[in-house]
PAZAPA-4460 file (N, C-alpha, C; in steps of 0.05 Angstrom, whole numbers, plus 32768, in hexadecimal, padded with zeros to 4 digits):
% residues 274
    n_x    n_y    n_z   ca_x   ca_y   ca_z    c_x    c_y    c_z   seq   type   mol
   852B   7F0D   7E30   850E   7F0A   7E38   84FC   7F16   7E23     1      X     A
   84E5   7F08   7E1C   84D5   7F13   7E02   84BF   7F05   7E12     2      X     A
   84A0   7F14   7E06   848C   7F04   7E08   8481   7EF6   7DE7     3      X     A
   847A   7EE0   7DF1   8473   7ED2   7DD0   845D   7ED8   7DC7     4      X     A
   8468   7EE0   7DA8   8453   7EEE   7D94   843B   7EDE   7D9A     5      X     A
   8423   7EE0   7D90   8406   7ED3   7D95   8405   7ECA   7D77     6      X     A
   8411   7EBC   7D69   8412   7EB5   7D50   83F7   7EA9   7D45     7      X     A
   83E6   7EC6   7D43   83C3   7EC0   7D37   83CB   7EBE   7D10     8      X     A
   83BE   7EB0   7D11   83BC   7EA7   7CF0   83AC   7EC7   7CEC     9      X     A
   83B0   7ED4   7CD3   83AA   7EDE   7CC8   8390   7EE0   7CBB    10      X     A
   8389   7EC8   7CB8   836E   7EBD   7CA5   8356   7EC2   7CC5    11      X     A
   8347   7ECE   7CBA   833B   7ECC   7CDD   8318   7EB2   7CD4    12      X     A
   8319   7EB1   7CB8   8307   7E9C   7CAF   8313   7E92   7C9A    13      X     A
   830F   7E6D   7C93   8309   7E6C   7C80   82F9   7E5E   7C70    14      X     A
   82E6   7E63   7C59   82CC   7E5E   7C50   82DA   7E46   7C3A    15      X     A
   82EA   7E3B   7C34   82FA   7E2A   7C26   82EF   7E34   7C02    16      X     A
   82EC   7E18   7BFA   82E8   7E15   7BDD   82D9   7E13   7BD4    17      X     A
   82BE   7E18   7BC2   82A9   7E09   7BB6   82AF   7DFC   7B91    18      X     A
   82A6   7DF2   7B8C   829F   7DF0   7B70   8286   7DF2   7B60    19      X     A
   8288   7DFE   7B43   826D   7E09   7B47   8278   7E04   7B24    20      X     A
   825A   7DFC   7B17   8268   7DF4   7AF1   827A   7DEC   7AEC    21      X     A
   8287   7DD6   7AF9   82A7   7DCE   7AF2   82BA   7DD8   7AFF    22      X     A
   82C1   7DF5   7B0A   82D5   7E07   7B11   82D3   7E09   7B2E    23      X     A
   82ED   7E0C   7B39   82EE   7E04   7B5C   82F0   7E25   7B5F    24      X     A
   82EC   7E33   7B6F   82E9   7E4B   7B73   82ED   7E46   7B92    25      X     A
   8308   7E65   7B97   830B   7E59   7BBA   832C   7E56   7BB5    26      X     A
   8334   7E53   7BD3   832C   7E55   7BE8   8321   7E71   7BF0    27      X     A
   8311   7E76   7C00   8306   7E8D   7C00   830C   7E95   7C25    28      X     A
   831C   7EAE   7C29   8326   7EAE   7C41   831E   7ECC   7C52    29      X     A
   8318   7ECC   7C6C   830C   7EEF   7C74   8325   7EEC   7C85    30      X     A
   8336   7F05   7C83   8352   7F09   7C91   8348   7F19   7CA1    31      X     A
   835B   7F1F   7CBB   8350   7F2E   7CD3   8352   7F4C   7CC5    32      X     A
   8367   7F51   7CAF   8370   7F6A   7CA5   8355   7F75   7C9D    33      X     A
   8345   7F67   7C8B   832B   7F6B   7C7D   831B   7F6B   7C94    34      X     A
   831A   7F64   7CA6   8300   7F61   7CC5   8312   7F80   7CCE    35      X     A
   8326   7F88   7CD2   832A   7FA0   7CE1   831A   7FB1   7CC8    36      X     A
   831F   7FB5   7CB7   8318   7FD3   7CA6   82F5   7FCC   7C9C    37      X     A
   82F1   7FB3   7CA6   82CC   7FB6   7CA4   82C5   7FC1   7CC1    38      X     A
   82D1   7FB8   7CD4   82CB   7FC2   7CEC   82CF   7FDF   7CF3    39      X     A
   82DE   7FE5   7CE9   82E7   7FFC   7CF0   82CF   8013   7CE4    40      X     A
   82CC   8010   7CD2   82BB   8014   7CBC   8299   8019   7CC7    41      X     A
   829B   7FFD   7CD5   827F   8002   7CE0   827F   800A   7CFB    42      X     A
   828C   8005   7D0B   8292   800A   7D23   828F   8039   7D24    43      X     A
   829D   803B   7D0E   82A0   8054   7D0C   828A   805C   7CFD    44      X     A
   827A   8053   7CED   825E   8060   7CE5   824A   805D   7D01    45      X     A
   824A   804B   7D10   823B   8058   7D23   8244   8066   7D38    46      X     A
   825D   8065   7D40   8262   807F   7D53   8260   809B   7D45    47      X     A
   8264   80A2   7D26   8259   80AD   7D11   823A   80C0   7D21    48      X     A
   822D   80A5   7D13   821D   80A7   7D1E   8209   80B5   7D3A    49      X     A
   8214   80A7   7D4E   820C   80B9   7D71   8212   80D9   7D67    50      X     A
   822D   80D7   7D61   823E   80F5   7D60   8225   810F   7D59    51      X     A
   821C   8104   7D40   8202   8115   7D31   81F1   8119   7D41    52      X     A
   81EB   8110   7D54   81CF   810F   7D5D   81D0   8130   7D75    53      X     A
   81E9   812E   7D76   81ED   814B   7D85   81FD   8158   7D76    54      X     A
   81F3   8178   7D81   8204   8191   7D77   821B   8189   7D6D    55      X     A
   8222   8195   7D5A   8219   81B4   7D40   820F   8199   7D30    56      X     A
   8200   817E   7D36   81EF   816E   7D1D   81FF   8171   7D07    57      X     A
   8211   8164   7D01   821B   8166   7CEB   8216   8161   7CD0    58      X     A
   820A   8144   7CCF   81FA   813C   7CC0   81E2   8128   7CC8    59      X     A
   81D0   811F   7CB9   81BF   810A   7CC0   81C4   80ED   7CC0    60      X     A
   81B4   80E2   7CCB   81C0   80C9   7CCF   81BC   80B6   7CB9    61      X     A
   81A9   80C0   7CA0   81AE   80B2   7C82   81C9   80C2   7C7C    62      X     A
   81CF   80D3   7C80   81E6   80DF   7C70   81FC   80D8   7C80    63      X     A
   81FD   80CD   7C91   8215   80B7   7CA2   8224   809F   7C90    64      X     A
   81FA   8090   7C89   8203   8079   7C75   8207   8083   7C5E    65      X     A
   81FA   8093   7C5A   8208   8099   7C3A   8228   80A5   7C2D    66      X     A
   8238   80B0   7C4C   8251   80B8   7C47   825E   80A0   7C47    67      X     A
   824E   8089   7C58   8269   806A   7C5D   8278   8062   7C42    68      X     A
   825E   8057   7C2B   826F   805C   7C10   8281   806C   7C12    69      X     A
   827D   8089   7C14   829B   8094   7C0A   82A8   8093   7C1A    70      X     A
   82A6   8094   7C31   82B7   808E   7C47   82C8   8075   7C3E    71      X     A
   82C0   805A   7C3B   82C7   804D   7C30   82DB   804A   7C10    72      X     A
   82D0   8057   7C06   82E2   805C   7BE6   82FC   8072   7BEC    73      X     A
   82F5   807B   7BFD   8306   808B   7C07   8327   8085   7C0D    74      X     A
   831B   8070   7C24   832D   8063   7C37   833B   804E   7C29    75      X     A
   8334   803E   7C10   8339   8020   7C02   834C   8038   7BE2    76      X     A
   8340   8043   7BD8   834B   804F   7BC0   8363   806A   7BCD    77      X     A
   835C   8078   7BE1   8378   8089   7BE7   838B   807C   7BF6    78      X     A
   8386   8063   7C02   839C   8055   7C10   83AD   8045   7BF9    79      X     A
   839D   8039   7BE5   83AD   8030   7BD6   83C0   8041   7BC5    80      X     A
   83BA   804D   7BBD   83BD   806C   7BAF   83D9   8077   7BBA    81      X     A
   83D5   807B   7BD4   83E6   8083   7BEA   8400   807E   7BED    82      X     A
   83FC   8054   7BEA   840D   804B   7BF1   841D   8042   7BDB    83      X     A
   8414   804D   7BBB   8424   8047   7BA5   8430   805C   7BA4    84      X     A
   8424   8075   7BAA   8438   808E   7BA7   844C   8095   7BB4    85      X     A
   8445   8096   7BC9   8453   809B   7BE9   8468   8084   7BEC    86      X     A
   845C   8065   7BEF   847C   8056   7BEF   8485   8046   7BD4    87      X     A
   8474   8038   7BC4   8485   802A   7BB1   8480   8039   7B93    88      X     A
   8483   804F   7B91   847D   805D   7B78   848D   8052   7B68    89      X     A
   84AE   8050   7B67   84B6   8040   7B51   84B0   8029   7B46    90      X     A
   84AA   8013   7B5B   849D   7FFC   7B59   8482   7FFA   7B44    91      X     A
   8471   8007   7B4F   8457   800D   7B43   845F   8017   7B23    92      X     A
   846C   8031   7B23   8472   8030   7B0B   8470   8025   7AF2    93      X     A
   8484   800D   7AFA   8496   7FFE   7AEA   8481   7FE3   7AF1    94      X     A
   846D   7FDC   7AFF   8460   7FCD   7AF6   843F   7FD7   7B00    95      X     A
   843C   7FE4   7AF0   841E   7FF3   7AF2   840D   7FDE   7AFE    96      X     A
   8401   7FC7   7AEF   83F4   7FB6   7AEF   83F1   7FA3   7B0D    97      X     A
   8403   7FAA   7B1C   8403   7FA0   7B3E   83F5   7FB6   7B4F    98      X     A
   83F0   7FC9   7B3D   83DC   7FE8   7B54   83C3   7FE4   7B5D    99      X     A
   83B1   7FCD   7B4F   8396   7FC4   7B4F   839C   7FA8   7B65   100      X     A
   83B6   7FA1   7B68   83B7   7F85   7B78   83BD   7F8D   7B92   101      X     A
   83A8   7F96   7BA1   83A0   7F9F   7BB7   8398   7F83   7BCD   102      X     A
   83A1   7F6D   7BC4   83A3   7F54   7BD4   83BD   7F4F   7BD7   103      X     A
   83D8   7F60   7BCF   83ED   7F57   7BD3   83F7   7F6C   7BF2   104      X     A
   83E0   7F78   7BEE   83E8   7F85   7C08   83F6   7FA5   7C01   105      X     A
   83F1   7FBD   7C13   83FB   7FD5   7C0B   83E1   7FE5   7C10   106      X     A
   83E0   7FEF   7C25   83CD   800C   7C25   83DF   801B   7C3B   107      X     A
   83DE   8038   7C35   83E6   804A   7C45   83D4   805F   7C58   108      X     A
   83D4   8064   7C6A   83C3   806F   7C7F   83C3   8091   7C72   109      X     A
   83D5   809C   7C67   83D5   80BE   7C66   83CE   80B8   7C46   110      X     A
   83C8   80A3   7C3C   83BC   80AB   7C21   839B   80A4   7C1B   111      X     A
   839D   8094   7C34   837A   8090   7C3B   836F   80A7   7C52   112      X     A
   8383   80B4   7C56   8374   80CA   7C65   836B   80DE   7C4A   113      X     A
   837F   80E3   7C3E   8371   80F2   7C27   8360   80EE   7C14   114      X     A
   835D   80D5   7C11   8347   80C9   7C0A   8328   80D1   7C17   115      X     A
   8327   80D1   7C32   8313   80D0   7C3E   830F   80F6   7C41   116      X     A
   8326   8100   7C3B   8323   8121   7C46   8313   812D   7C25   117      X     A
   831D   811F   7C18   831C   811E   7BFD   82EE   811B   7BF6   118      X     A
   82F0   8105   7C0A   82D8   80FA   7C07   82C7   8111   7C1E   119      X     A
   82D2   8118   7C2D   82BE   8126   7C40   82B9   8147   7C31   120      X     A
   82C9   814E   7C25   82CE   816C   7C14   82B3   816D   7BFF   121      X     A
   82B0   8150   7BEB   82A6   8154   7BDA   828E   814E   7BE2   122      X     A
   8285   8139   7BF5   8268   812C   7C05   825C   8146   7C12   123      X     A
   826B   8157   7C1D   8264   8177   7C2B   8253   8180   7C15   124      X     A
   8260   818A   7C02   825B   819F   7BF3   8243   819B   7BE2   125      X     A
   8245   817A   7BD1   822A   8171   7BC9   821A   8171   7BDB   126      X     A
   8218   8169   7BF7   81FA   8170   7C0D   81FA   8186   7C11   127      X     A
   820C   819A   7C0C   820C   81B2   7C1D   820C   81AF   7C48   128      X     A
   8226   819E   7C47   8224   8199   7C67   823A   81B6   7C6D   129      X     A
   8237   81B2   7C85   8254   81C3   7C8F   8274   81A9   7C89   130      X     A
   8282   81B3   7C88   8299   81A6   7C7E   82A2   81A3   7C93   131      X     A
   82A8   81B5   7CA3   82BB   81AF   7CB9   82AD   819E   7CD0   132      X     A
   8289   81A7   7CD7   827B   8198   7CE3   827F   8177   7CE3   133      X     A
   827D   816E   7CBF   827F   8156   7CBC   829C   814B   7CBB   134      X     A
   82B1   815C   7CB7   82C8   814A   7CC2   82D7   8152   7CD7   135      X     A
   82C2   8161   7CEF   82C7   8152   7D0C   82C3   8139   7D11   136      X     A
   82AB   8136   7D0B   8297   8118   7D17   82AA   8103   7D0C   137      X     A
   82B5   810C   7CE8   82B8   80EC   7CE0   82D7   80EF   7CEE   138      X     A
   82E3   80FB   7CF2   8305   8101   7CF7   8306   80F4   7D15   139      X     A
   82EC   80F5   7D29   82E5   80EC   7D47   82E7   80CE   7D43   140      X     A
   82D8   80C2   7D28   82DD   80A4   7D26   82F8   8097   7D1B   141      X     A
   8303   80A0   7D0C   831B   8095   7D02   832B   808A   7D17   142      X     A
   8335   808F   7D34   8345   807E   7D3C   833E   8064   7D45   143      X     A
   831B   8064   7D42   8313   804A   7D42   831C   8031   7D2B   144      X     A
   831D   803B   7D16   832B   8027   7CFD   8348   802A   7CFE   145      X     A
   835C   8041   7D08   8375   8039   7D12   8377   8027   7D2A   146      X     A
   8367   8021   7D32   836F   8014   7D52   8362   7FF1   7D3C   147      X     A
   8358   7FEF   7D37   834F   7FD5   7D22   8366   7FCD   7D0F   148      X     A
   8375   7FE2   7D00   837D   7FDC   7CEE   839A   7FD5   7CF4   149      X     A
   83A7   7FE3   7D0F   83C4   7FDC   7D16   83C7   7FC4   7D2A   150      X     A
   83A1   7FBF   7D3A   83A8   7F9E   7D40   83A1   7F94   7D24   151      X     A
   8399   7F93   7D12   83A8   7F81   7CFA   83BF   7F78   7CF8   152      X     A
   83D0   7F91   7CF6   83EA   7F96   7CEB   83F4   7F84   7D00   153      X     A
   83F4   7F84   7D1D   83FB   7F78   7D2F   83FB   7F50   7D1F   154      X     A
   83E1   7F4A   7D28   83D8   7F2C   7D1B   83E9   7F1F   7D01   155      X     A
   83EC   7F3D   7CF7   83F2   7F2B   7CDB   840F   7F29   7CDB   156      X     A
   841E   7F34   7CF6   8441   7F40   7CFE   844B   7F47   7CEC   157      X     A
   843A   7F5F   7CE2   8443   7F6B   7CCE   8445   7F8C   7CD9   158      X     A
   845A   7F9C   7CCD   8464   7FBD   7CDD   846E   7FBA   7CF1   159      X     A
   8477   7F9E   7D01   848E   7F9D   7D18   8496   7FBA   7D15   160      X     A
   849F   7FB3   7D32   84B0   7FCD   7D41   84D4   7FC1   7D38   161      X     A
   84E4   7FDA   7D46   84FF   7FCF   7D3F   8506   7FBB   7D53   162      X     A
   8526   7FB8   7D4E   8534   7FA8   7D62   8535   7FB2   7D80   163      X     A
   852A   7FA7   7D90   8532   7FAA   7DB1   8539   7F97   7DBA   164      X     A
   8552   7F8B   7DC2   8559   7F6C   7DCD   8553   7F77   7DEA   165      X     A
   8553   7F86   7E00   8549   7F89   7E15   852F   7F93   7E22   166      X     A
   8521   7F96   7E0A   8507   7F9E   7E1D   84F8   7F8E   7E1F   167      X     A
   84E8   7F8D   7E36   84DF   7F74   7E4A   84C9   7F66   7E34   168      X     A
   84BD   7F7A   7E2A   849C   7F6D   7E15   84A6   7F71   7DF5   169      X     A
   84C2   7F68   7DF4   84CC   7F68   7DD8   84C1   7F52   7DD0   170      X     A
   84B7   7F53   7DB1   84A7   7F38   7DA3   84C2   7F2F   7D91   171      X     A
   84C5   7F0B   7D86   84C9   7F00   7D74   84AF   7F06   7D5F   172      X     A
   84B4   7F13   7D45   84A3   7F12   7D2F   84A3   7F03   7D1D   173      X     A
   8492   7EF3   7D15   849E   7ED3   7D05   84A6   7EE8   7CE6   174      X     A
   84A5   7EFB   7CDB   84BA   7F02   7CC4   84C5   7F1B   7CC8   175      X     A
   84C8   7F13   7CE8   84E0   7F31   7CF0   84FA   7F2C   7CFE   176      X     A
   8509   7F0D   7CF7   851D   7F04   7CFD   8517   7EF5   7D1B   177      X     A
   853B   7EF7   7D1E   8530   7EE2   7D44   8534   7EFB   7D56   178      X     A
   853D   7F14   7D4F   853A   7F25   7D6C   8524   7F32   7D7B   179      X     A
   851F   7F33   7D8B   8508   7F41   7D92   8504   7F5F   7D85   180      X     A
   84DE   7F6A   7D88   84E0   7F80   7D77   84CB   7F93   7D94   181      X     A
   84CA   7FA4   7D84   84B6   7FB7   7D8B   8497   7FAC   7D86   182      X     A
   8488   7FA2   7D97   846E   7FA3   7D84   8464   7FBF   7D83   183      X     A
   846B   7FCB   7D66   8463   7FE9   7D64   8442   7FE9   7D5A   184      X     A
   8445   7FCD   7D4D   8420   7FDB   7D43   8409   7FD6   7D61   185      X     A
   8417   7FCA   7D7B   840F   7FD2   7D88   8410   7FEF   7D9E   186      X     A
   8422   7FF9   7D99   8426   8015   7DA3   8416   8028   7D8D   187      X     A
   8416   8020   7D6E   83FE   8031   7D63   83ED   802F   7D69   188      X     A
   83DE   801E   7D72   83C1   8013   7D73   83B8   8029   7D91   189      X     A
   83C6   8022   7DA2   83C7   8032   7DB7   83C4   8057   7DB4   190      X     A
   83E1   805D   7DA8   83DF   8083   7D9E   83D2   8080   7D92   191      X     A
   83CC   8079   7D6B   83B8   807E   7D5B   839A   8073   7D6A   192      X     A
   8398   8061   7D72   8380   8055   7D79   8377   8065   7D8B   193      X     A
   8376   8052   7DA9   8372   8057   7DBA   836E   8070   7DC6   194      X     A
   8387   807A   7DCD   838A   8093   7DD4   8384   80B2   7DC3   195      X     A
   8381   80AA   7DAB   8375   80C7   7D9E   835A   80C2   7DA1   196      X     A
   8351   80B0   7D99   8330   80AB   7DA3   832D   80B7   7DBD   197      X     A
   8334   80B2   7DD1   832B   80C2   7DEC   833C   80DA   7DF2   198      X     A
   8342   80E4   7DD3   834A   810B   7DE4   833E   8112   7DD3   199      X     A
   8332   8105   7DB7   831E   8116   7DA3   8301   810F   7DB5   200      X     A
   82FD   80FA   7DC4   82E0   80F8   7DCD   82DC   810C   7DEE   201      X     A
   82F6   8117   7DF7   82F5   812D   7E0B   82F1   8141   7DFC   202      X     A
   82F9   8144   7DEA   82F0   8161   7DD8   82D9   8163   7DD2   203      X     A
   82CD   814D   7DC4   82B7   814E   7DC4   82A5   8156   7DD4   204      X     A
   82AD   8151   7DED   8296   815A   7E08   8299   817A   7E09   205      X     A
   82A7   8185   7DFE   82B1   81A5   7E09   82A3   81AD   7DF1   206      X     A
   8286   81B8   7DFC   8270   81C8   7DE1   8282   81EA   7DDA   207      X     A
   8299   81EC   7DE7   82A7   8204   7DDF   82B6   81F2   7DBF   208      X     A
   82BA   81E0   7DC0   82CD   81D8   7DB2   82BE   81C9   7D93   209      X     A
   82A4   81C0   7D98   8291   81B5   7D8B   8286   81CB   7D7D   210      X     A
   8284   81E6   7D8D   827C   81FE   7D74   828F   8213   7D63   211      X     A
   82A5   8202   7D6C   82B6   8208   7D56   82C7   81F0   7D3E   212      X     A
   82AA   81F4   7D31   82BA   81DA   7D20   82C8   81D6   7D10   213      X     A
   82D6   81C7   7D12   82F6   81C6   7D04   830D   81C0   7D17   214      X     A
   8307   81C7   7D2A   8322   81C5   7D43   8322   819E   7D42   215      X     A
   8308   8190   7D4D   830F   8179   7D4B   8321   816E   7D38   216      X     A
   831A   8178   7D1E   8329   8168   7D04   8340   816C   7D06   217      X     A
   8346   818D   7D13   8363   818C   7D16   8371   8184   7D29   218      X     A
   8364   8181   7D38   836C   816D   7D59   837A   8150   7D4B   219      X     A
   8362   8147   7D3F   836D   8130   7D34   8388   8127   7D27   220      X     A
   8386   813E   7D12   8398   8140   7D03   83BE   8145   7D0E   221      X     A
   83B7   815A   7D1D   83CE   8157   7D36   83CA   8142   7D3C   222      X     A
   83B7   8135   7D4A   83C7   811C   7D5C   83D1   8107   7D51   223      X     A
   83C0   80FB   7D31   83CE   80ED   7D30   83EE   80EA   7D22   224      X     A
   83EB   8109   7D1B   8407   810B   7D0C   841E   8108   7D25   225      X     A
   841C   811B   7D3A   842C   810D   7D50   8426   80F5   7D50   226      X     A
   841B   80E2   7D5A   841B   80CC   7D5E   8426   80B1   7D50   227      X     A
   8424   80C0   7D36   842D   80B2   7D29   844C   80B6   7D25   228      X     A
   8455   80CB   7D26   8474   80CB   7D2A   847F   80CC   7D40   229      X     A
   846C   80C3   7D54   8479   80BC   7D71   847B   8098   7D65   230      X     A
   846C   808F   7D61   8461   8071   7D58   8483   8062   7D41   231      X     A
   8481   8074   7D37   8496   806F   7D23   84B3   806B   7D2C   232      X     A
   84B3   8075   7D43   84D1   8074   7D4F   84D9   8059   7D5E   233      X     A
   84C3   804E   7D5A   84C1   8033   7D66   84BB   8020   7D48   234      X     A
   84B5   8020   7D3C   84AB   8015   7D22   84C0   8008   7D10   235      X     A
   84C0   7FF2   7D0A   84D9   7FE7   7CF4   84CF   7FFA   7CD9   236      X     A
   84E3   8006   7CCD   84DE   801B   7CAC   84DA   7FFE   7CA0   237      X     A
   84C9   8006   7C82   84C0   7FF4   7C6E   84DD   7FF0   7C65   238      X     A
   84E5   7FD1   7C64   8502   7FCC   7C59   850C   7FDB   7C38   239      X     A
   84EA   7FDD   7C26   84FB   7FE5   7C0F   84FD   8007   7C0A   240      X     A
   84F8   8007   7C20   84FA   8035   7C2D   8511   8030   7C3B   241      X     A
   850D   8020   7C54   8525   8031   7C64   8517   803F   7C77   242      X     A
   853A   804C   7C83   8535   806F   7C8B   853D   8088   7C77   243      X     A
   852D   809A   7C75   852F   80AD   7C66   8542   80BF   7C6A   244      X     A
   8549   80C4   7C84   855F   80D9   7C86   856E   80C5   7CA4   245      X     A
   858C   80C0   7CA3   859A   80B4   7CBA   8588   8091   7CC3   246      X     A
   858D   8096   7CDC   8570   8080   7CE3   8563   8085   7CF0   247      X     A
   8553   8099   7CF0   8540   80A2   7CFC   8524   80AD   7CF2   248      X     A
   8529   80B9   7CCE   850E   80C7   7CC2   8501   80B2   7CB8   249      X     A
   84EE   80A4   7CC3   84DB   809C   7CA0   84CC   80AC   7C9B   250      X     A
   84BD   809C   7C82   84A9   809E   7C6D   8492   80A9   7C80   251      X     A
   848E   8094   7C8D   846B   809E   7CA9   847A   80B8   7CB1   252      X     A
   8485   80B8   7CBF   848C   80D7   7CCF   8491   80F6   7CB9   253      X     A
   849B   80EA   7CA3   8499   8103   7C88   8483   8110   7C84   254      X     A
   846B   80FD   7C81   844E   80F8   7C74   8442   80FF   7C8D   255      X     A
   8448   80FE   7CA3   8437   8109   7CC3   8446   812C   7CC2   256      X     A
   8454   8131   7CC0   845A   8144   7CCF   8449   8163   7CB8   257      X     A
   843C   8151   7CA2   842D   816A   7C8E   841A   8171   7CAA   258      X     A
   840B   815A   7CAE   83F4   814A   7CB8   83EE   815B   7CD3   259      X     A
   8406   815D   7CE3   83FF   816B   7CFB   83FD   8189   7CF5   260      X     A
   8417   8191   7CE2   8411   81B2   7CE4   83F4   81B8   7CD6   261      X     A
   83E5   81A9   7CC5   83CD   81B0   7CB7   83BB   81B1   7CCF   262      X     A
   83BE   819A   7CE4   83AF   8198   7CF9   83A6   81B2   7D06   263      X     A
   83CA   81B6   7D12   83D0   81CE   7D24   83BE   81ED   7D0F   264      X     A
   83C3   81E8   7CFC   83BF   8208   7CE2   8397   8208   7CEC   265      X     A
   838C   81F2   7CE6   8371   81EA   7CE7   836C   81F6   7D02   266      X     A
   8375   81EE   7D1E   8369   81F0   7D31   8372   8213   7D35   267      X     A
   8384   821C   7D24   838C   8240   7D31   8372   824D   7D20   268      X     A
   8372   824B   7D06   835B   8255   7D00   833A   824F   7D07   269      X     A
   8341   8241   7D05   831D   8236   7D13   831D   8248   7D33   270      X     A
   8330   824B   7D41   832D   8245   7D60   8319   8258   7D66   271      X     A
   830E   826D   7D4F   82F5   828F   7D57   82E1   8283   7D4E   272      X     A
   82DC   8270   7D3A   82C5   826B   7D34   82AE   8260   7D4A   273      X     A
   8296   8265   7D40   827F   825D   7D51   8268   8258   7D42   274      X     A
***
């Protein structure tokens, strides 16, 4: 018993071909992958947004739009970054010249977090904001672009889960063989998404927890590092990784487990502040 994949085309538009001086230019295509990380993007500059408008004001609401750029450069240059170092470093290596071909697909989530931590450190210090202030607020939006970006992954049946031939809502993945799988990028969408969004937005309501800033970021930071190595145990490993240790370690759960203790380290020291 399986339920059948929803086999959505990937292309979520397409604007075809023009010609223009002789030269056909085109096809020109908007993939749902590119609609999740604009959405996410904006979806999270305005909840951004509200967040400011109450205690401890983190920043203003021009200085919302003006972090999105880096927020943005953030997220596109440490994911790619991320995902040359972290999984195909030999690859990359040995052909440098594929690191800029960011249409072949390859971004990593813990290298676009540093990206963006990267981006919130240095955006602080030039405004003179509070640091930790401003990466509560932005750390409260992020599981809005995880919850966007793993139904991508879903659409495009790409990050299947492993083999389950008995569980009842096992998917056929049209390039994950004929057995049924896990749909895991829907169980991320759910932990990363969903569900960290509404225990960072209960925190938020607790003004004990809001005047000590920093705990959110580290809330975050725990959760999604659990979550993400809860997520992984369900997850097919990238075929040219593997498992890292037996069959059970990957790559995601290596790269999470910094992720939570920084979390956990964040929320012990912060916990006196006011």
């Amino acid at each position: 018993m399986t339920i059948a994949y929803p086999d959505i085309s990937p292309v979520a538009l397409s604007l075809g071909s023009f010609d223009l001086l002789g030269h056909t230019f085109g096809p020109f295509d908007i993939r749902w992958y590119a609609l999740a990380y604009i959405s996410g993007l904006l979806v999270g500059r305005w909840y951004v947004g509200q967040l400011v408008k109450k205690p401890p004001f983190a920043m203003t609401d021009q200085q919302v739009d003006d972090f999105l750029l880096w927020a943005t450069l953030g997220v596109v240059l440490g994911g790619r970054l991320g995902y040359v170092l972290f999984y195909k470093s030999g690859f990359y290596l040995h052909n440098p010249s594929e690191i800029l071909a960011v249409w072949h697909g390859g971004m990593s989530f813990h290298g676009g977090l540093i990206g963006v931590v990267t981006a919130i450190v240095v955006y602080s210090k030039l405004n003179k904001l509070d640091l930790f202030a401003v990466g509560d607020v932005i750390c409260c939006a992020v599981p809005i672009g995880l919850f966007f970006g793993r139904l991508a992954n879903f659409i495009n049946g790409e990050l299947y889960g492993r083999v389950a031939p008995d569980l009842p809502w096992g998917m056929v993945f049209p390039n994950g063989g004929p057995e049924p799988r896990h749909p895991s990028q829907l169980y991320e969408a759910g932990l990363e998404g969903a569900v960290l969004f509404a225990v960072l937005l209960c925190l938020w309501r607790f003004g004990a927890v809001k005047e000590r800033t920093g705990v959110l970021a580290g809330a975050f930071l725990t959760g999604y590092g659990l979550a993400r190595i809860v997520g992984e145990t369900f997850r097919q490993p990238d075929s040219f990784l593997g498992f890292l240790v037996g069959d059970w370690l990957t790559m995601g759960q290596v790269l999470s487990l910094p992720l939570a203790a920084a979390g956990l380290t964040i929320i012990w020291l912060r916990r006196r502040t006011t």
